[in-house]
C-alpha positions in Angstrom: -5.6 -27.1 2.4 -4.5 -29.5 4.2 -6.8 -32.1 5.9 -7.4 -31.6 9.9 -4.9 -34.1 10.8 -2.2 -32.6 9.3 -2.9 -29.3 9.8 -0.9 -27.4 12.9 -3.0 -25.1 15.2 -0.5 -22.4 14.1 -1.6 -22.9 10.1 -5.8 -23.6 11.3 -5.3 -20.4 13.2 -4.2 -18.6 10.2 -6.5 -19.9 8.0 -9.3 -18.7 9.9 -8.2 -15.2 10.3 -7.2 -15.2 6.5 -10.9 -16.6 5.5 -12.4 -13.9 8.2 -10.3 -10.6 6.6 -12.0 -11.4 3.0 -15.7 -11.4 4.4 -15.0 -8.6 7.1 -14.3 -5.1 6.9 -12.4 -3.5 9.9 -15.2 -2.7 12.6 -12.9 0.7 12.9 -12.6 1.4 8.8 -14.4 5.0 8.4 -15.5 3.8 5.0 -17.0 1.1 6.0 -20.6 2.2 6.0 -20.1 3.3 2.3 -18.3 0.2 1.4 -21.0 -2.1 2.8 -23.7 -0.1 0.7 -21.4 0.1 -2.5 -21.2 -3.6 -2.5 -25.2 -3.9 -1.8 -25.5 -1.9 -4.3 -23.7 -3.7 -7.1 -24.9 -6.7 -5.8 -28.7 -6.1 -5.9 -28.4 -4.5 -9.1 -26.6 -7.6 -10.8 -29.6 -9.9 -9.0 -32.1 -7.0 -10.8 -30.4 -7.4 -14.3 -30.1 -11.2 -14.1 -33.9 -11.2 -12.8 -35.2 -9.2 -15.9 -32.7 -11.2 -18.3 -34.3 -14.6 -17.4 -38.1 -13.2 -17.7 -37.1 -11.9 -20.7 -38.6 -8.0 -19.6 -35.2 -6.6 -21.1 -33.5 -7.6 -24.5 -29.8 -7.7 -23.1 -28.7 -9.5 -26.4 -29.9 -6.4 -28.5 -28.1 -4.1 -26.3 -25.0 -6.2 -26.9 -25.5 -6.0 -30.5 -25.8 -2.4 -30.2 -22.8 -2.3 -28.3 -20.8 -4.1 -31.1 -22.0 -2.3 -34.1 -21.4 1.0 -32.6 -18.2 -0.4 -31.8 -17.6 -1.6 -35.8 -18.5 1.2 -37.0 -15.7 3.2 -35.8 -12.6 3.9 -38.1 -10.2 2.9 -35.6 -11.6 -0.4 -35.3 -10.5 -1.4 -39.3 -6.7 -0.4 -38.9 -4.1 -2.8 -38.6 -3.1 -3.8 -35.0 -5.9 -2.5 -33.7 -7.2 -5.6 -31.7 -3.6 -5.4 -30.7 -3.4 -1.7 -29.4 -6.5 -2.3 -27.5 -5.3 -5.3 -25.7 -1.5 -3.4 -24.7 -3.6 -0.6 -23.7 -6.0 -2.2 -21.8 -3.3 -4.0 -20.1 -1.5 -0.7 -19.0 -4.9 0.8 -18.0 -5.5 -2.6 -15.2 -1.8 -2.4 -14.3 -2.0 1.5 -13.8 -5.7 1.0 -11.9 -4.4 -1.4 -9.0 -1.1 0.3 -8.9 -3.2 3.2 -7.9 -5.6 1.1 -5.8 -2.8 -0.3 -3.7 -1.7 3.3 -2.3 -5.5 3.4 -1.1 -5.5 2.5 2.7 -9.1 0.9 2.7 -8.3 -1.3 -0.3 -4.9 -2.7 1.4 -7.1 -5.1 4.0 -8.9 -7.3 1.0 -4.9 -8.2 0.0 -4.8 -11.7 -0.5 -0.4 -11.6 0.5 -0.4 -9.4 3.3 3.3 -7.5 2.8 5.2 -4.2 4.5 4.0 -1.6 2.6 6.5 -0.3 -0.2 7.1 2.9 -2.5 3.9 2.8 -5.0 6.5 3.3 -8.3 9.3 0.8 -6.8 9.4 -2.0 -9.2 11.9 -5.1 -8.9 15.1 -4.7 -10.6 
């Protein structure tokens, strides 16, 4: 950002609206109620795990190592190209995810490029 001095009311103006659109959710969004308590949710469960993690009342690294050997143990997991399958199909999975979430109406305000909205399937050429 630029400092003060430089900065035209014009830009400082849409600064603050661009910086008040992430922390805000539309006072008129019908969601917005379940929004507010999804991310309250998620949030005070991350502060719960973190909590328990640092006083050691749950063994997150075994659960980890769980995760991993159950993982290895699969078939799949010893083929060739495998790390590499994973990865490409990961990648298709995120691309196909916000593709999805971008036709989503309640989703479109957190944008960080506000643009005219455009066929969900209409990729540059």
């Amino acid at each position: 950002f630029l400092p003060t001095s430089l900065e035209t009311p014009k830009r400082a103006a849409l600064r603050r609206n661009f910086a008040s659109s992430m922390c805000k959710l539309h006072p008129r969004d019908p969601h917005r109620g379940a929004w507010l308590a999804f991310t309250w949710a998620i949030r005070v469960s991350l502060l719960v795990v973190f909590l328990l993690a640092m006083l050691n009342a749950v063994d997150l690294d075994a659960w980890v190592a769980a995760f991993w050997q159950r993982l290895f143990d699969q078939a799949w997991s010893h083929q060739v190209m495998a790390e590499a399958h994973v990865a490409a199909f990961s990648f298709l999975a995120w691309i196909a995810l916000f593709r999805c979430l971008d036709l989503l109406d309640t989703v479109k305000q957190f944008r960080f490029v506000r643009r005219p909205p455009t066929p969900p399937f209409d990729f540059p050429r």
